[in-house]
N, C-alpha and C positions, 0 to 999 in steps of 0.2 A: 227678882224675876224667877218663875219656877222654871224648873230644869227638870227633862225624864229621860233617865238613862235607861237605856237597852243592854240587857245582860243577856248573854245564855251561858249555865254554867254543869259540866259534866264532872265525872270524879276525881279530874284530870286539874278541874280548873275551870278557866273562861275561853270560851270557844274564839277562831276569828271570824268572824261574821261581816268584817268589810270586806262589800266585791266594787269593784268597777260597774258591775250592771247595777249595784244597790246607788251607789253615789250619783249615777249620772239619771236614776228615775228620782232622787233628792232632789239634783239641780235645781231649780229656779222653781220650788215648787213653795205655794206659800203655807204657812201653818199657825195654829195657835200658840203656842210654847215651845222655844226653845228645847232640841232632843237632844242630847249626847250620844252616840252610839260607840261601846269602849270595845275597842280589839283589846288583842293579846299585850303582856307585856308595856304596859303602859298607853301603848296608841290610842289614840281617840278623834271623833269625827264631832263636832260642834256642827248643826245644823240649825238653822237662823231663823226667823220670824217670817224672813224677805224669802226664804228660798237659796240664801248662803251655804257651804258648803266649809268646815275650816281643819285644817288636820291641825292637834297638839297632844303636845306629851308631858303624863301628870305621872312627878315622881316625890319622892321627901330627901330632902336637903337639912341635915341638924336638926332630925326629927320633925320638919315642919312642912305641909302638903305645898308644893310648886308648880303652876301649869306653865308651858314654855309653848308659846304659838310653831306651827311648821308653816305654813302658809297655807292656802286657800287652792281649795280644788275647783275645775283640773290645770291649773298655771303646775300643781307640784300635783306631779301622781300619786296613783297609793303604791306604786312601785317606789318613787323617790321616797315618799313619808316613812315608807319603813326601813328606807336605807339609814334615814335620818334618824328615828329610834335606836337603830343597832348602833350610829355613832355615840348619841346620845347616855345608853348604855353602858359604853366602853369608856367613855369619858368619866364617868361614874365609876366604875370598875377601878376608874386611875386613879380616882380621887378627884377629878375635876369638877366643878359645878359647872352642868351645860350651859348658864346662862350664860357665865364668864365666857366660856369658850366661843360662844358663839358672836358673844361681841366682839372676841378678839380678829375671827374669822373675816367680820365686817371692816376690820380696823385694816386687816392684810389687802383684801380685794380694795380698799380706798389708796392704799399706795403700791398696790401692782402695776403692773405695766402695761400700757394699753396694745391694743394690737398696732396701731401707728408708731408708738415708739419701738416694739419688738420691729419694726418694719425697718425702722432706722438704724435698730443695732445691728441687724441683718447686712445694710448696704456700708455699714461704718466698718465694724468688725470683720465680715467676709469678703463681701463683694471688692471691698476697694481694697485689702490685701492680696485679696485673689487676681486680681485686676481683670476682672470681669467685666465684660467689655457693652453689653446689653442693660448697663445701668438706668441710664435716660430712658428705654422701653420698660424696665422693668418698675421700673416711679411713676410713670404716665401709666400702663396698664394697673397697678395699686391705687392711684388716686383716681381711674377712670370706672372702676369694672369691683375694685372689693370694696374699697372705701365706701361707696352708695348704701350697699346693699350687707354691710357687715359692721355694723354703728354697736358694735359688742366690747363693752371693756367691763372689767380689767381681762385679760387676755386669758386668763385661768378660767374663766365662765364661760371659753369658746370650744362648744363639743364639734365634735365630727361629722356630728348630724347639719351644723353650720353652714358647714365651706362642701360636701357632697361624700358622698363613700371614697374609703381609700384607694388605691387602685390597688388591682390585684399581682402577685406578684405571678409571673409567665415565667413558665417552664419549659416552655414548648422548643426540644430541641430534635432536629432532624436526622435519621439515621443513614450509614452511608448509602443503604439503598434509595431513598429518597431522595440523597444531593443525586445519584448517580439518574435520577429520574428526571429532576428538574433541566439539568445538565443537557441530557438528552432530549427532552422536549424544546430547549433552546435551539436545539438545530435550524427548523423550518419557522423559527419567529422573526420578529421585525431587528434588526441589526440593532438596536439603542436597546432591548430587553436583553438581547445574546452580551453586551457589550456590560451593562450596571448588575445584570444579576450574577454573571463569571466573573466579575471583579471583583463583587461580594464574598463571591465563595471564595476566591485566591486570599483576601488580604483578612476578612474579618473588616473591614472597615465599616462606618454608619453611610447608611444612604446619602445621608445629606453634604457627607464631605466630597464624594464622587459626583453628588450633584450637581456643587457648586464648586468644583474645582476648576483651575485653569490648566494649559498646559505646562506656563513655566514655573508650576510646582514639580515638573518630574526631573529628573536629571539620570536618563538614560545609563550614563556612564558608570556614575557612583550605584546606579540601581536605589535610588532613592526616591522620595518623596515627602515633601514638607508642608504644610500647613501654616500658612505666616500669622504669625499671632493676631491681624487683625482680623482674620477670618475663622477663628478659633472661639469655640464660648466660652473658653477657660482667660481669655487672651495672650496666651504664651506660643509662644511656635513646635509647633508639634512636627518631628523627625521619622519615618518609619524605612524602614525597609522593602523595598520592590521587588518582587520574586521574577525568575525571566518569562513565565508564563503572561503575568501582567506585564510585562515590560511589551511583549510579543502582541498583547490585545492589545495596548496604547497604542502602538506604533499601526498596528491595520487600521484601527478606528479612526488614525490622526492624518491618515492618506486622503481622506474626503472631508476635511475640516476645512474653513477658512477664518475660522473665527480662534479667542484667546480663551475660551471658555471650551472647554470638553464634550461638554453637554447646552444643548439651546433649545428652544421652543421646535418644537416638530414642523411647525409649519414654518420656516427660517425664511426671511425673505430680504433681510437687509443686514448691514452694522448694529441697528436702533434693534434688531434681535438678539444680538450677542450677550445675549446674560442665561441664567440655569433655568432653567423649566421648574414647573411650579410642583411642590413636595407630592399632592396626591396625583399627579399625573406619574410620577414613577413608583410611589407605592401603590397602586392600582396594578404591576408588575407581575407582581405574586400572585392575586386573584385570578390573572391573567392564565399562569401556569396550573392555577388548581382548577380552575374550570376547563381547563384542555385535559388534565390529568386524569383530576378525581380525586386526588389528594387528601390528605388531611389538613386542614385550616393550619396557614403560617403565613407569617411576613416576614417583610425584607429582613426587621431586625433579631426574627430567630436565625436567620443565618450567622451574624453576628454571636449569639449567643453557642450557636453551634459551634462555630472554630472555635471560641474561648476552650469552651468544653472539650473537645478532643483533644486541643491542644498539651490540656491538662492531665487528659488521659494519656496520649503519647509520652510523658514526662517531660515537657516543658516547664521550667519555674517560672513561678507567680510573676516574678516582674518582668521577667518578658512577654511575659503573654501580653502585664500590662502595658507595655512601652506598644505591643503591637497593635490594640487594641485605640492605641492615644491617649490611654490617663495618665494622671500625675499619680508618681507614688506617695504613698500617704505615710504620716507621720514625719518625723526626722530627714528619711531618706527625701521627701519631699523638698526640701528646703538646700540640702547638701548633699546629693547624689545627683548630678546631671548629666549620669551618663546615657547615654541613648540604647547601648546593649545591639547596634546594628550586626553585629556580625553573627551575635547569638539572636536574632530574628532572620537572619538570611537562614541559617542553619534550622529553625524550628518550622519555617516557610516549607523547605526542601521537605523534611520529616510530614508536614500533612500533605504536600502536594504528590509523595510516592505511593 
């Protein structure tokens, strides 16, 4: 079969001459002979009879010439193909002959581990030590919702482009002139926003535990409040500290209640009501205040992020802030420290609320 290679060469060497706009006016186009077009450095673009496209890489191994396939464009870019050359390369460099390696590569990805079995080790190793209590939803949403649509194994072949962009990591913390804004503009609003967003600010707590709390998690006396492990995501019962401010809004907000829940549908019309109101109906809150304000964009859970933070400014230690916050401590103390640290949360409560 004849073969015509495209060279350009300056006093440098061999120019790179593959572009993305040259490969995709190649595609599907048909020709007499077989062209090779050679980049830099080994690469090379095999271009077909049919209008085929194929990236490989021609080096010498024990003195004797080697072509090694990359695959076929554009399933592999010329971004990938030349990532693949610089492995190839280096592997060289080591001593390695690319062919071996690359079959060894193939031999790895054949006894990796699928994304369903990574799924398994997930609910085996963490979830069920953890005792993580959303297990059954979290295997019905896997088998409903990625399993379709994510048929990708071995699990090392699954890029990020996959599953969507990371989420971004939020910074967005409020200054005290802003709490003192919000604060303020709670005045003339509706008593359930005066009531979820000053709780917020009091304890650092997440939206959702306030949301779907009951009353007889409080216990006035001891100035506490608990989270019983079945309504926890961690499933362990989580213990915090009540400051008298919160203790003070419970008690006004609990004077027009007739129900076991804190919080209910707005529109309450029976028993068959008594349950939490639905998450964007109270995160909807904050949007609430910034279009009355003018604000600058935040949610419920920078408040949250807020207290952490001051907290930490004020000189509060780490584990307290974390006991107040509701995490488990991590590492060792995770396992054999259950101390809850209430007295020194009563005390670091005092310190932000003066």
């Amino acid at each position: 079969m004849n073969f015509v290679y495209t060279l350009a060469y300056t006093e440098r060497g061999v120019y790179t001459l593959l572009t993305d706009t040259k490969l995709r006016k190649a595609l599907g186009k048909h020709r007499d002979k077989v062209e090779v077009i050679s980049n830099s450095h080994g690469l090379n673009v095999r271009l077909s009879l049919t209008g085929g496209v194929t990236f490989f890489y021609r080096y010498r191994w024990e003195n004797k010439p080697v072509q090694l396939s990359i695959g076929d464009y554009p399933s592999i870019t010329l971004s990938h193909a030349r990532e693949r050359r610089q492995q190839f390369r280096a592997w060289i460099t080591q001593g390695y002959d690319p062919r071996r390696q690359v079959v060894l590569e193939r031999q790895q990805k054949i006894n990796a581990m699928t994304v369903e079995e990574a799924f398994e080790y997930w609910e085996t190793y963490y979830c069920k030590p953890e005792g993580i209590i959303k297990m059954r939803q979290n295997r019905r949403n896997f088998e409903n919702h990625v399993m379709p649509i994510l048929d990708i194994n071995p699990i090392e072949s699954l890029r990020r482009s996959d599953v969507g962009m990371a989420a971004a990591m939020k910074d967005r913390m409020l200054s005290d002139d802003e709490i003192r804004v919000i604060w303020d503009a709670l005045d003339d609003m509706p008593v359930r926003q005066q009531f979820v967003v000053r709780f917020l600010i009091m304890t650092g707590c997440r939206s959702t535990e306030i949301r779907t709390s009951k009353w007889d998690w409080f216990d006035y006396k001891s100035k506490t409040w608990t989270v019983p492990a079945c309504e926890y995501k961690t499933g362990r019962t989580v213990r915090r500290a009540l400051p008298e401010a919160a203790i003070s809004l419970l008690k006004e907000h609990q004077k027009g209640s007739v129900t076991k829940h804190v919080l209910t549908p707005s529109r309450y019309k029976g028993p068959e009501d008594d349950k939490p109101p639905v998450q964007p109906n109270i995160a909807f809150f904050s949007a609430q205040i910034i279009m009355k304000t003018g604000m600058k964009q935040w949610s419920l859970h920078d408040l949250r992020r807020t207290v952490a933070t001051r907290l930490s400014e004020l000189g509060a230690p780490p584990h307290v802030i974390e006991k107040l916050l509701g995490h488990q401590l991590g590492g060792v103390m995770a396992r054999y420290n259950l101390h809850d640290y209430l007295d020194d949360q009563h005390h670091w409560l005092k310190v932000w609320h003066s």
